[in-house]
KEKENU-744238 format. One record per atom (N, C-alpha, C, O): residue in three letters; residue number from 1; x, y, z negated. Coordinates in nm, 3 decimals. Atoms other than C-alpha are relative to their C-alpha. Layout:
KEKENU-744238
KENU code pos      xx      yy      zz
KENU  ala NUM       X       Y       Z
...
This chain:
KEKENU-744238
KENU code pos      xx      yy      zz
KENU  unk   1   0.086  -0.116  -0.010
KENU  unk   1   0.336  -2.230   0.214
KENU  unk   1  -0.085   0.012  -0.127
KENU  unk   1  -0.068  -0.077  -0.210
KENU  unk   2   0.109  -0.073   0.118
KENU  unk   2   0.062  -2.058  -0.055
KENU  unk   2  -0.052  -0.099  -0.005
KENU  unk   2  -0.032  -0.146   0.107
KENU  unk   3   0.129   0.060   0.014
KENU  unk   3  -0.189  -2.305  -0.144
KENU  unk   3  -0.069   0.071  -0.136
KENU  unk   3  -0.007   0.149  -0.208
KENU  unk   4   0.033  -0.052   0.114
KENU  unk   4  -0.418  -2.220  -0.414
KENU  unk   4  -0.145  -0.091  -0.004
KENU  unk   4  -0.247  -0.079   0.062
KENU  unk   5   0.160   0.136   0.031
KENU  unk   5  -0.701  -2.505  -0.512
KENU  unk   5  -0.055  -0.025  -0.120
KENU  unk   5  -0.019  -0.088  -0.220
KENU  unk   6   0.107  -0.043   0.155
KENU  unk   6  -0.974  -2.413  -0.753
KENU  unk   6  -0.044  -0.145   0.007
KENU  unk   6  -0.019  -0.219   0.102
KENU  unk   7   0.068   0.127   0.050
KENU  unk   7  -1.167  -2.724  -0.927
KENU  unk   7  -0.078   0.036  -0.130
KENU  unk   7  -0.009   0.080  -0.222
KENU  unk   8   0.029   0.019   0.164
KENU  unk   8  -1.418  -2.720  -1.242
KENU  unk   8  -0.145   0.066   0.030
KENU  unk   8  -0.222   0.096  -0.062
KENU  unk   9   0.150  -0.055   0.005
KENU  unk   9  -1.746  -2.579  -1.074
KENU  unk   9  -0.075  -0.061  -0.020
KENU  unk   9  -0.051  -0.178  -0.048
KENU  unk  10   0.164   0.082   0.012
KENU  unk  10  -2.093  -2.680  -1.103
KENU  unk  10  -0.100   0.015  -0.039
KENU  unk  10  -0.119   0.132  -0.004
KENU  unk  11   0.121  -0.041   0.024
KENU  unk  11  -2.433  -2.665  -1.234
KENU  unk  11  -0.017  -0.014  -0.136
KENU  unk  11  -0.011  -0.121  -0.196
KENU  unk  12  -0.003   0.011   0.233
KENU  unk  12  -2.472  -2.574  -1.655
KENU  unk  12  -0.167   0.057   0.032
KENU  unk  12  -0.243   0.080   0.126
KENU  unk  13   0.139  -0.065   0.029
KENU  unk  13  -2.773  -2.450  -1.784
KENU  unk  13   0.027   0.166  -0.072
KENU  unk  13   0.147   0.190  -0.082
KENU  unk  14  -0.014  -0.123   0.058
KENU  unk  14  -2.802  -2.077  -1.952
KENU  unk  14   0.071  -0.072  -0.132
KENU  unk  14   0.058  -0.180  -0.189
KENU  unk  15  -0.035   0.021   0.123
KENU  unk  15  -2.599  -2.028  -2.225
KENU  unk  15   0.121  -0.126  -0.041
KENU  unk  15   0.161  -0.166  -0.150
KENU  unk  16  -0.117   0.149   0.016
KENU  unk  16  -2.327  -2.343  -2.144
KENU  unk  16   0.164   0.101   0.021
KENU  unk  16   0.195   0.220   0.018
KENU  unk  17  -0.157  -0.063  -0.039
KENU  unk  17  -1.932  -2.318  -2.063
KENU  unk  17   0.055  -0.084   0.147
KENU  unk  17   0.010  -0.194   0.180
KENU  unk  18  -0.079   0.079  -0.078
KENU  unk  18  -1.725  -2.429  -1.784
KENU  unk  18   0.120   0.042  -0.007
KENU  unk  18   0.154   0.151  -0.054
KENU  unk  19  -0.147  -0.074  -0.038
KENU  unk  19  -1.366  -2.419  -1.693
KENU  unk  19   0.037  -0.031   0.132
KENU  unk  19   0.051  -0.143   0.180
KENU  unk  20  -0.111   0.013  -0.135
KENU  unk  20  -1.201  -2.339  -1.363
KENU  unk  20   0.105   0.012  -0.041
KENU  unk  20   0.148   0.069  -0.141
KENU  unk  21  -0.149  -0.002   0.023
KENU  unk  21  -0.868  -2.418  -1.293
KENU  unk  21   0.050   0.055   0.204
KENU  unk  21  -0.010   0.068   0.311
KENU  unk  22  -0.063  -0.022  -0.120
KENU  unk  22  -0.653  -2.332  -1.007
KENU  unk  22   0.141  -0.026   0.018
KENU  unk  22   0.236   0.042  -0.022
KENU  unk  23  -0.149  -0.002  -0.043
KENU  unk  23  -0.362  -2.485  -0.866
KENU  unk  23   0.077   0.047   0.062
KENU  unk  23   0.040   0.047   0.179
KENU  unk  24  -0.033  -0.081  -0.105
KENU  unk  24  -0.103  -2.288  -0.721
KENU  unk  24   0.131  -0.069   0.058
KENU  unk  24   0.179  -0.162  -0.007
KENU  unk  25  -0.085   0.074  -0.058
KENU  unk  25   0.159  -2.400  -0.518
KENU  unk  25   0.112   0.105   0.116
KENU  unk  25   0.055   0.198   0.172
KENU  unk  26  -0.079  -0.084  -0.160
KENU  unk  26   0.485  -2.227  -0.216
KENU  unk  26   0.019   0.130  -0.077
KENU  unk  26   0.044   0.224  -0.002
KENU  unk  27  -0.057  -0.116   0.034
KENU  unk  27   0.555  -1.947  -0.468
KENU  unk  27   0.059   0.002  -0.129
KENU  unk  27   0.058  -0.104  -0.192
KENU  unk  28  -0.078   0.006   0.176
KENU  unk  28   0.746  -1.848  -0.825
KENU  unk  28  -0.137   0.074  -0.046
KENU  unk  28  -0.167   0.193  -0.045
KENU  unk  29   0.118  -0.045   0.089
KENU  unk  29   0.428  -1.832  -0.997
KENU  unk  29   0.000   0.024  -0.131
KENU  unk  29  -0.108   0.031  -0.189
KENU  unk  30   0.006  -0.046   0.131
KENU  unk  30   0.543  -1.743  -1.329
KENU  unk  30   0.026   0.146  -0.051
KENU  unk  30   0.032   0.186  -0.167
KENU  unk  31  -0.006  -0.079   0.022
KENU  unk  31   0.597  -1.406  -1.206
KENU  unk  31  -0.062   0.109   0.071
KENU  unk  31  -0.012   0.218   0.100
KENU  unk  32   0.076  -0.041  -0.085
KENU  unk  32   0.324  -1.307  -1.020
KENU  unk  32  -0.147   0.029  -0.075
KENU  unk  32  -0.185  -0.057  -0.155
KENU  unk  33   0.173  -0.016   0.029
KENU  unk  33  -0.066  -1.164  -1.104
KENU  unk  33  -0.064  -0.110   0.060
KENU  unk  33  -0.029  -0.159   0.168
KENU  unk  34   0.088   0.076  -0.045
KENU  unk  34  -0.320  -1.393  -1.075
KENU  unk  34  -0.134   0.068  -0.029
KENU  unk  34  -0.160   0.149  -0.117
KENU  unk  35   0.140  -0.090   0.031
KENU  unk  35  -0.675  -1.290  -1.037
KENU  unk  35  -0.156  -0.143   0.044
KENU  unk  35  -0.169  -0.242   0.115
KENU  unk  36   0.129   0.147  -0.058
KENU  unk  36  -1.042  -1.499  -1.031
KENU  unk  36  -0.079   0.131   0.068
KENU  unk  36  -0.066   0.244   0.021
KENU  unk  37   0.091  -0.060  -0.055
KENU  unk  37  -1.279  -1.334  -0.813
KENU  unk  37  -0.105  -0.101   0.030
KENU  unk  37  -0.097  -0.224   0.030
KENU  unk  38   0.126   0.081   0.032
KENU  unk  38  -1.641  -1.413  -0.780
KENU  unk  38  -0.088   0.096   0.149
KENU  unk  38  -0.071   0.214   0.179
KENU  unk  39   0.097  -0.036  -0.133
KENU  unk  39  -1.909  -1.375  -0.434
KENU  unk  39  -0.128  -0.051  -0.015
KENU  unk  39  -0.144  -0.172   0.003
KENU  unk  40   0.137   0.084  -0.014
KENU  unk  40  -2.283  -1.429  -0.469
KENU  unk  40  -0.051   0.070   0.099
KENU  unk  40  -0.012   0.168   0.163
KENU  unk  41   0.050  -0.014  -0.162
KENU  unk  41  -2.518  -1.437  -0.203
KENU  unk  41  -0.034   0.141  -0.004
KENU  unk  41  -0.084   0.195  -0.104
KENU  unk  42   0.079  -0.164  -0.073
KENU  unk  42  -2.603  -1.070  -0.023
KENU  unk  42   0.081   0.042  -0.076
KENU  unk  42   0.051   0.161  -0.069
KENU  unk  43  -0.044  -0.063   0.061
KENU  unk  43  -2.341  -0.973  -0.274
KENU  unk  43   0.129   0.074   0.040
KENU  unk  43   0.148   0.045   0.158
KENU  unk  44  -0.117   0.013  -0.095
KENU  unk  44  -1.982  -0.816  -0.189
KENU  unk  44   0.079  -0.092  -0.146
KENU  unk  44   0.031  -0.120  -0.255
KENU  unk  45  -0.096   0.064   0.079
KENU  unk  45  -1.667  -1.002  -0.355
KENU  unk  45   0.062   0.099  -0.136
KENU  unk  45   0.123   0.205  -0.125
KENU  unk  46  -0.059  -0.057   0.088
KENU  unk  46  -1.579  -0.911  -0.693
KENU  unk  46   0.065  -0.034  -0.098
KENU  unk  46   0.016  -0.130  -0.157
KENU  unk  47  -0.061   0.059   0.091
KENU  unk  47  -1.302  -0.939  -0.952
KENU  unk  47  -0.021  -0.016  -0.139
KENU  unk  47  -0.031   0.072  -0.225
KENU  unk  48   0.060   0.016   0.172
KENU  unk  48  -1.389  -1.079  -1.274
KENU  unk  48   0.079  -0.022  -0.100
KENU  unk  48   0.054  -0.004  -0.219
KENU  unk  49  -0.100   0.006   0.145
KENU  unk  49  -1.048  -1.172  -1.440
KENU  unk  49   0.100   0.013   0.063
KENU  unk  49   0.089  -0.015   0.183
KENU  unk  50  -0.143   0.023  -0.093
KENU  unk  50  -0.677  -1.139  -1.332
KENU  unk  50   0.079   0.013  -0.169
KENU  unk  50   0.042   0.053  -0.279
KENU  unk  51  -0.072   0.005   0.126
KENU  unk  51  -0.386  -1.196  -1.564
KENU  unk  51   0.202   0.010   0.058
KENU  unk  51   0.227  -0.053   0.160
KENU  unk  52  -0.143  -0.002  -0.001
KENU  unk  52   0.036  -1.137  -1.549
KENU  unk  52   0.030  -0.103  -0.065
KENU  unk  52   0.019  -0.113  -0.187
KENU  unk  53  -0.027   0.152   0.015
KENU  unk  53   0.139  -1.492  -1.541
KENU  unk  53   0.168  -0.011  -0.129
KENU  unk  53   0.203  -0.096  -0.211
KENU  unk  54  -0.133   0.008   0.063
KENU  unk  54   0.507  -1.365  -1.684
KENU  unk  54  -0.059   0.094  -0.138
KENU  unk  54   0.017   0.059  -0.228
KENU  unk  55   0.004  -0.037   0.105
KENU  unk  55   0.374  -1.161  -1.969
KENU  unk  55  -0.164   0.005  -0.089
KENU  unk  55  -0.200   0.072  -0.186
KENU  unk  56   0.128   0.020   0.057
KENU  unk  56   0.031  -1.248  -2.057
KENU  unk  56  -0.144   0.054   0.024
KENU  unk  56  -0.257   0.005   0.033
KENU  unk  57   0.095  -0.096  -0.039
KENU  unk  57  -0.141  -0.948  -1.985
KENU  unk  57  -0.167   0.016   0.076
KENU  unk  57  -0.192   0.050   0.191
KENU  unk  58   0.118   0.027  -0.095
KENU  unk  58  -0.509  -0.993  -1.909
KENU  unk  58  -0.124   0.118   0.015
KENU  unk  58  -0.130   0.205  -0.071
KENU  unk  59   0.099  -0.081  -0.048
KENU  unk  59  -0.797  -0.794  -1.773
KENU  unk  59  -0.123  -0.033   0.063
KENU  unk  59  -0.134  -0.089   0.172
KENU  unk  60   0.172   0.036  -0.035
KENU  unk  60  -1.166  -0.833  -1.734
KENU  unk  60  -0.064   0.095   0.083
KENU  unk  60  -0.003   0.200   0.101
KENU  unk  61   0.077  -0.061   0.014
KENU  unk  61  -1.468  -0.699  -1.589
KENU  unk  61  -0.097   0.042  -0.084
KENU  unk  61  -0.161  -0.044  -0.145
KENU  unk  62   0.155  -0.027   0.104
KENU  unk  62  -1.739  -0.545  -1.789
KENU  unk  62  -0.098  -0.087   0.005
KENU  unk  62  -0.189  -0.078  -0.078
KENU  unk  63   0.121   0.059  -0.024
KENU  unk  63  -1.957  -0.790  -1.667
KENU  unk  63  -0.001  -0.131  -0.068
KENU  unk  63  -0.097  -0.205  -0.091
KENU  unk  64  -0.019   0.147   0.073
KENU  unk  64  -1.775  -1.088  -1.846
KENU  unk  64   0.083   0.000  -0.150
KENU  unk  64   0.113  -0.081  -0.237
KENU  unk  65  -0.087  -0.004   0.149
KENU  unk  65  -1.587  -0.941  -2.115
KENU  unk  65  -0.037  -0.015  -0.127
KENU  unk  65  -0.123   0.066  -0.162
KENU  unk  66   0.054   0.066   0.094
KENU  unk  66  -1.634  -1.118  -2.439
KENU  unk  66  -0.058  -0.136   0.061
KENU  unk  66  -0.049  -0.208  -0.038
KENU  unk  67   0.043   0.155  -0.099
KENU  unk  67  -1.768  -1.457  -2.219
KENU  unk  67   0.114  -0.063   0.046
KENU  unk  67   0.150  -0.165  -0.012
KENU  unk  68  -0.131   0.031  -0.068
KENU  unk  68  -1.443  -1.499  -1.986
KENU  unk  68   0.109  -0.004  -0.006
KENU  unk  68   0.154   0.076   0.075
KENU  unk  69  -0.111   0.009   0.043
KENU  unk  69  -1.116  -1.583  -2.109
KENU  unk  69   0.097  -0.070   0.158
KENU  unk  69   0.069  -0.180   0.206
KENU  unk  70  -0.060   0.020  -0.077
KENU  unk  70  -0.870  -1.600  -1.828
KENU  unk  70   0.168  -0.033  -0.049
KENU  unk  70   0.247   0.050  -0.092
KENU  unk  71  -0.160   0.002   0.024
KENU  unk  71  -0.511  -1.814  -1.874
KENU  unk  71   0.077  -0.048   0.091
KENU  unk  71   0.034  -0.051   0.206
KENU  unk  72  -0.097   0.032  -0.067
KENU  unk  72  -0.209  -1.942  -1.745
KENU  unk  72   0.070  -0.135  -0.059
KENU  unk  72   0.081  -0.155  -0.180
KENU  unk  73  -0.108   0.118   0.065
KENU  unk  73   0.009  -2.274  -1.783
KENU  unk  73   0.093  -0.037   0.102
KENU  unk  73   0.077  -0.108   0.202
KENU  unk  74  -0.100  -0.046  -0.090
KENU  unk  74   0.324  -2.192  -1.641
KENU  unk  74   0.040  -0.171   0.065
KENU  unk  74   0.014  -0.211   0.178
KENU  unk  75  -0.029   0.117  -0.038
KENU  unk  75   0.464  -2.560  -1.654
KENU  unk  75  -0.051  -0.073   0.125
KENU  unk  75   0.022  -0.136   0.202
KENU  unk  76   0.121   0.050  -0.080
KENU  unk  76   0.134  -2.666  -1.436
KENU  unk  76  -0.012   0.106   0.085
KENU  unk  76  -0.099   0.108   0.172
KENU  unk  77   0.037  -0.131  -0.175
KENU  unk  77   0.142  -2.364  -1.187
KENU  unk  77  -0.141   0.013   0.015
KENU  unk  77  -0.201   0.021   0.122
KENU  unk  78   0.103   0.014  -0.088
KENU  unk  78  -0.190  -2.362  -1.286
KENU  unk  78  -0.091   0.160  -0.096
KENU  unk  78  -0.065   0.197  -0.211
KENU  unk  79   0.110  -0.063   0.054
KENU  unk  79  -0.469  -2.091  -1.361
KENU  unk  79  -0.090  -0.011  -0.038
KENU  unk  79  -0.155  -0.077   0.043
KENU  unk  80   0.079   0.068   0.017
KENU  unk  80  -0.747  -2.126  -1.575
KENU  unk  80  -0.096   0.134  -0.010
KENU  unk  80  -0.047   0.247  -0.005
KENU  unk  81   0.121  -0.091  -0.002
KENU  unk  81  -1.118  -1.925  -1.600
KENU  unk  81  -0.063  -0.090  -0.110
KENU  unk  81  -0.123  -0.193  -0.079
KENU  unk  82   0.115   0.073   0.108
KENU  unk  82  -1.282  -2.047  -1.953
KENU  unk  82  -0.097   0.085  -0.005
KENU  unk  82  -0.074   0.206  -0.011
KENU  unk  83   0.091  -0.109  -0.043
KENU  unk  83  -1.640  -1.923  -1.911
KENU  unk  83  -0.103  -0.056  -0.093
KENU  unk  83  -0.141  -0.173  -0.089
KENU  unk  84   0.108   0.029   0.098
KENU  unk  84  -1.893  -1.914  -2.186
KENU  unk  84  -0.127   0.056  -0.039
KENU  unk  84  -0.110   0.177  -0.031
KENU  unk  85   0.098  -0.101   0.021
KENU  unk  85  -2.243  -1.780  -2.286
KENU  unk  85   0.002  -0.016   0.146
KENU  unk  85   0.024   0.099   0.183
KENU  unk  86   0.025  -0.044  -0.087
KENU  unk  86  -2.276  -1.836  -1.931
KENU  unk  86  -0.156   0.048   0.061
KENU  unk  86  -0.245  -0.025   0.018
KENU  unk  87   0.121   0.012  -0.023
KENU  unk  87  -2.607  -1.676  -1.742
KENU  unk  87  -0.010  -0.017   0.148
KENU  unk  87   0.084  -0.048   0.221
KENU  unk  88  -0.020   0.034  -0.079
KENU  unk  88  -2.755  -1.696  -1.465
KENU  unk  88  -0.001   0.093   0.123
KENU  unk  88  -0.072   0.070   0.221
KENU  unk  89  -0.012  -0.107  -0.077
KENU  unk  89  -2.644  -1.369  -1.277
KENU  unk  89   0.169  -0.058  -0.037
KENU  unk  89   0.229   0.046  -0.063
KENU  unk  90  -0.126   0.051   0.000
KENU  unk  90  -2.277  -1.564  -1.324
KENU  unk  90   0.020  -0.055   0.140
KENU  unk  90   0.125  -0.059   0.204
KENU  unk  91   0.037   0.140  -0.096
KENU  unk  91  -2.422  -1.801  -1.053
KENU  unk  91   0.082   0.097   0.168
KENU  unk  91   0.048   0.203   0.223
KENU  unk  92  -0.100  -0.075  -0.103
KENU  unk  92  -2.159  -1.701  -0.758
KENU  unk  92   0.115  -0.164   0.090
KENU  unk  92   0.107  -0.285   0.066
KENU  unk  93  -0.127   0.069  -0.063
KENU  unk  93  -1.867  -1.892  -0.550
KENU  unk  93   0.112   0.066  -0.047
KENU  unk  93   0.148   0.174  -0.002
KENU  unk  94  -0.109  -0.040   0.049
KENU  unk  94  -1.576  -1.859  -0.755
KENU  unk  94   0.143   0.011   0.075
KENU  unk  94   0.177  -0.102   0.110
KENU  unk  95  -0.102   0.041  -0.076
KENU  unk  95  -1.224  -1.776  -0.562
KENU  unk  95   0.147   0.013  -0.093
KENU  unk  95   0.174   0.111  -0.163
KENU  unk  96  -0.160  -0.084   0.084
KENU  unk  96  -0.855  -1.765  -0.728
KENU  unk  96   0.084   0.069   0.137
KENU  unk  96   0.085   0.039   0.257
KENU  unk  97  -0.071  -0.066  -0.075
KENU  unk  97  -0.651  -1.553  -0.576
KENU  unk  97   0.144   0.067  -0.069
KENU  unk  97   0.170   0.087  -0.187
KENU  unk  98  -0.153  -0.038  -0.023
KENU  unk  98  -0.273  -1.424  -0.503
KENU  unk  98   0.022   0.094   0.103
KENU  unk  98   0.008   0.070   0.223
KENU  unk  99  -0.035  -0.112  -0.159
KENU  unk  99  -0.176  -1.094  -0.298
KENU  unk  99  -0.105  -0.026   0.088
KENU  unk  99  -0.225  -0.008   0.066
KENU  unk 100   0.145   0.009  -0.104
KENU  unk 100  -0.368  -1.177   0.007
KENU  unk 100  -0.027  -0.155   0.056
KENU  unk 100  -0.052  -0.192   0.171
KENU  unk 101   0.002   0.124  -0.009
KENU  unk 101  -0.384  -1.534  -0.052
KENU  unk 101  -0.145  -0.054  -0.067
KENU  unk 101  -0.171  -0.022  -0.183
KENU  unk 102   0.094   0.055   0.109
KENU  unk 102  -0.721  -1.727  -0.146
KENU  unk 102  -0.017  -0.129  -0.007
KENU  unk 102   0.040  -0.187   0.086
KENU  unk 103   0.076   0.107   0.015
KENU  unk 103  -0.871  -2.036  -0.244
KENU  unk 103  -0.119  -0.025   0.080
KENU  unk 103  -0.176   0.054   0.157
KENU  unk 104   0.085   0.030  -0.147
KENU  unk 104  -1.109  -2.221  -0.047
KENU  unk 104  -0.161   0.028  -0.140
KENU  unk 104  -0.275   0.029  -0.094
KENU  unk 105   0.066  -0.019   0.077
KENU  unk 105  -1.321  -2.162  -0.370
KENU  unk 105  -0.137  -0.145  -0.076
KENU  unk 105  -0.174  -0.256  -0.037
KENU  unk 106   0.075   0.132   0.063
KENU  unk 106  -1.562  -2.362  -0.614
KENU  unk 106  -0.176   0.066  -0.041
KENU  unk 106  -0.166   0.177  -0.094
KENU  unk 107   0.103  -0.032   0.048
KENU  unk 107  -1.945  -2.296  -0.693
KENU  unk 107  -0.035  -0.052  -0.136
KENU  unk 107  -0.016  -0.160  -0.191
KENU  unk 108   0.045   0.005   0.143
KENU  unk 108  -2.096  -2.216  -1.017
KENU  unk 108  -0.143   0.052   0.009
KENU  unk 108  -0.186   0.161   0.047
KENU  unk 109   0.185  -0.085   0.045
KENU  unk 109  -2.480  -2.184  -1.096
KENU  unk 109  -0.053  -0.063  -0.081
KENU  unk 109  -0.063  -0.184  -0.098
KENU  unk 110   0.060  -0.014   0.180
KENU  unk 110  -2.639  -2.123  -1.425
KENU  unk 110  -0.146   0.014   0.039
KENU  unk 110  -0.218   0.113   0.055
KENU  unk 111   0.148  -0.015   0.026
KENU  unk 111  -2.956  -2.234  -1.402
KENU  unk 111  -0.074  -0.111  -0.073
KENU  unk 111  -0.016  -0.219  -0.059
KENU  unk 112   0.052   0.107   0.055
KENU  unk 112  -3.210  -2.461  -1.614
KENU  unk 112  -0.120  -0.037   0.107
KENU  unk 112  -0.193  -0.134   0.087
């Protein structure tokens, strides 16, 4: 079946980097969209990066573009979220996601 298991959250200060990753697993993931979505509290769920695993193709929000580099490493089935300049309106529960598949997700908060 789908699995999909984020790892790489945690607590930076303003202005640091992290990287999520996401393992995916139960599908041909080299030819499928992948997408990171992001939930903070009282907030609704929103997408911040997705990428076409078979041709590269990536896409941001406004809210991270230039900060958020979203990739792929086909070999590793895995997805990555490099996140930089982070602040602390970043500070959310990160999820990866597939069609209508998610991750159990990882927390990130940017605070000093």
């Amino acid at each position: 079946q789908v699995q999909l298991v984020e790892s790489g959250g945690g607590l930076v200060q303003p202005g640091g980097s992290l990287r999520l990753s996401c393992a995916a697993s139960g599908f041909a993931f080299r030819w499928q969209y992948m997408k990171w979505y992001r939930q903070a509290p009282g907030k609704e769920r929103e997408m911040v990066a997705d990428i076409s695993v078979g041709t590269g193709i990536t896409g941001y929000a406004d809210s991270v573009k230039g900060r958020f580099t979203i990739s792929s490493d086909n070999p590793k089935n895995t997805v990555y979220l490099q996140m930089n300049s982070l602040k602390p309106e970043d500070t959310a529960v990160y999820y990866c996601n597939f069609l209508n598949y998610w991750g159990q997700g990882t927390q990130v908060t940017v605070s000093s």
